[in-house]
C-alpha positions in Angstrom: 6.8 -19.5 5.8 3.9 -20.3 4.1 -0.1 -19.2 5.8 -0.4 -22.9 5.7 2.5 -23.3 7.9 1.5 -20.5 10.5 -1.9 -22.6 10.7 -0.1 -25.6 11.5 2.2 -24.3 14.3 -0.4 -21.8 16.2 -3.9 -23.0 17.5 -6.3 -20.2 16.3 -9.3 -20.2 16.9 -11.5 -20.4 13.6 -11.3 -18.5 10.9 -13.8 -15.3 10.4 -13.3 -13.9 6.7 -15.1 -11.1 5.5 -14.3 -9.3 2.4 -14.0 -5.3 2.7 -14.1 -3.1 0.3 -11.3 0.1 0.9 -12.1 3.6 -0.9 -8.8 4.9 -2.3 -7.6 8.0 -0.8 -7.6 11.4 -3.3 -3.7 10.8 -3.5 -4.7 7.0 -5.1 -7.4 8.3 -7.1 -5.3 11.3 -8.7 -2.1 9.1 -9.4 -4.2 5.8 -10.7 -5.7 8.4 -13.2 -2.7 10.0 -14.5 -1.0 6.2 -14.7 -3.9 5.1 -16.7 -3.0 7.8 -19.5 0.2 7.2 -19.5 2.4 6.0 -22.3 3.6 2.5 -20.9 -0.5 2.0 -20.5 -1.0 3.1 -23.9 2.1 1.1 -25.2 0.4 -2.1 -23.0 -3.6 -1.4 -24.5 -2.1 -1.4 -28.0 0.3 -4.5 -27.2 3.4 -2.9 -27.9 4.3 -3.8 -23.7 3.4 -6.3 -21.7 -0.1 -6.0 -20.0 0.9 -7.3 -16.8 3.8 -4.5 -15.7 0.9 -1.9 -16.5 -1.2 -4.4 -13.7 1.6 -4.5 -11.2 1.8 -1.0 -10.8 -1.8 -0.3 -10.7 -2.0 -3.1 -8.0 0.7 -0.9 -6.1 -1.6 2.2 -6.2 -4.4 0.3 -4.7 -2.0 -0.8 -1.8 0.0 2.2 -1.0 1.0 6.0 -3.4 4.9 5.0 -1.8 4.8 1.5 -3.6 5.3 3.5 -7.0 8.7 4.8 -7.3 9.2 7.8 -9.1 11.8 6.1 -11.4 8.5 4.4 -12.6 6.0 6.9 -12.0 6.9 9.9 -13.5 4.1 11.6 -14.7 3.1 15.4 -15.1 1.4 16.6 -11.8 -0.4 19.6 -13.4 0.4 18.9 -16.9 3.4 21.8 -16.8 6.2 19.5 -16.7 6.3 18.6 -13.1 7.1 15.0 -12.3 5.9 12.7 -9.3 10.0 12.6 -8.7 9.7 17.0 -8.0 6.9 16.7 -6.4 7.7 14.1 -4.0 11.3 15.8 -3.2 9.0 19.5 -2.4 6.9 17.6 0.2 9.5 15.9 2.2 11.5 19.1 2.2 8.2 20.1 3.9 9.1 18.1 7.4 4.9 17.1 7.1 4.7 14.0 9.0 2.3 12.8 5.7 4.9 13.2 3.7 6.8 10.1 5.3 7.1 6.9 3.6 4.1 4.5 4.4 2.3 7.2 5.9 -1.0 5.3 6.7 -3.6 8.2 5.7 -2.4 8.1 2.0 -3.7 4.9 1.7 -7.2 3.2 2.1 -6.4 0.0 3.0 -4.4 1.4 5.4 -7.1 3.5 7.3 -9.4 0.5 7.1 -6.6 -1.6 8.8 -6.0 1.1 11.4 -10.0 1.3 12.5 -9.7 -2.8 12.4 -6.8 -2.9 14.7 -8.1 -0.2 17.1 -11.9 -1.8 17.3 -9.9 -5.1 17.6 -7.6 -4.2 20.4 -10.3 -2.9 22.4 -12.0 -6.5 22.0 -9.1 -7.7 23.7 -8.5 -9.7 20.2 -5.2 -11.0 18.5 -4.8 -10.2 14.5 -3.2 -11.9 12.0 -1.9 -9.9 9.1 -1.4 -11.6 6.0 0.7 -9.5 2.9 1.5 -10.5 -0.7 5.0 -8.4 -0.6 7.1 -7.5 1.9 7.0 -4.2 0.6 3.4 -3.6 1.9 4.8 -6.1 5.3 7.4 -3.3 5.5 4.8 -0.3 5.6 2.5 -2.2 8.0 5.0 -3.2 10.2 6.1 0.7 10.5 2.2 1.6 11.6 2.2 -1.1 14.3 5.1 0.3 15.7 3.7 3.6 15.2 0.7 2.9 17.3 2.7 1.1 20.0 1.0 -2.6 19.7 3.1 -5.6 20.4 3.8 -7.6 17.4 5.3 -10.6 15.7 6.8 -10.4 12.3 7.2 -13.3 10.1 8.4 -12.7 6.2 10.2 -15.9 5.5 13.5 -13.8 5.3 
C-alpha cells in the first residue's frame, strides 16, 4: 500500500510533522568513517563506480550498523587485517543481547523512536510508522514486539 492509501482508509486526525535530527551512535560514526575510505568510495569519487551504490550504503549506516552486510562491508577494524565479517562472528559468539540483529541502541534513529514511542504511549496516543524498506520495517517491527505494544504491520507484501 501506498501512505496515500493508508490516509484514505483510516480517519486520522491531522497531521503534526516535525523534522528531528538523530545523532548516530559510536558504532555509526566508526563504520561511516572507515566506509568513507574505502576503495569502492574511492573507485566512486574518481568515477571509476557508480556514485549512488557508495550512497545506498552510507544511507544504510544512518539507519541501522545491521543494514550493512559484511559481504559489503568489509573493512579493517583496527587496520590489522580484521574484517567487519570477524568481528561481527566474535560478538555474537558473545551471547550480548547488543549483539543481536536490529538491536535498537546501535542505532540513533532507533533510540529517538524508542523515547517517541514511550512519551507517546504515556499520552495515550496512536503512531504511525512510515519506512522506506522493509529492511528497516523488519528491525522496527522486532522493537515493538520487544517492548510489548500492540501493533499493525502493513508492507504491501
Amino acid at each position: 500500500r501506498m501512505k496515500v492509501d493508508v490516509q484514505r482508509s483510516l480517519q486520522l486526525p491531522g497531521k503534526n510533522e516535525q523534522v528531528l535530527f538523530c545523532k548516530l551512535t559510536t558504532e555509526q560514526i566508526e563504520q561511516y568513517k572507515k566506509y568513507l575510505k574505502s576503495d569502492e568510495v574511492e573507485a566512486a569519487m574518481s568515477g571509476r563506480q557508480q556514485i549512488f551504490a557508495c550512497l545506498t550504503i552510507l544511507r544504510k549506516l544512518c539507519n541501522h550498523p545491521d543494514l550493512v552486510t559484511p559481504e559489503f562491508f568489509r573493512l579493517d577494524l583496527d587496520g590489522g587485517g580484521g574484517s567487519m565479517l570477524a568481528h561481527r562472528s566474535t560478538i555474537l559468539q558473545s551471547g550480548d543481547a547488543s549483539s543481536d540483529y536490529g538491536y535498537w541502541k546501535r542505532s540513533g534513529k532507533m533510540i529517538v523512536v524508542d523515547s517517541l514511542l514511550k512519551m507517546w504511549k504515556k499520552q495515550n496516543h496512536k503512531a504511525l510508522l512510515f519506512t522506506q524498506t522493509r529492511q528497516v520495517l523488519n528491525i522496527v517491527e522486532k522493537f515493538i514486539q520487544s517492548l510489548g505494544y500492540n501493533y499493525l504491520r502493513m508492507d504491501g507484501a
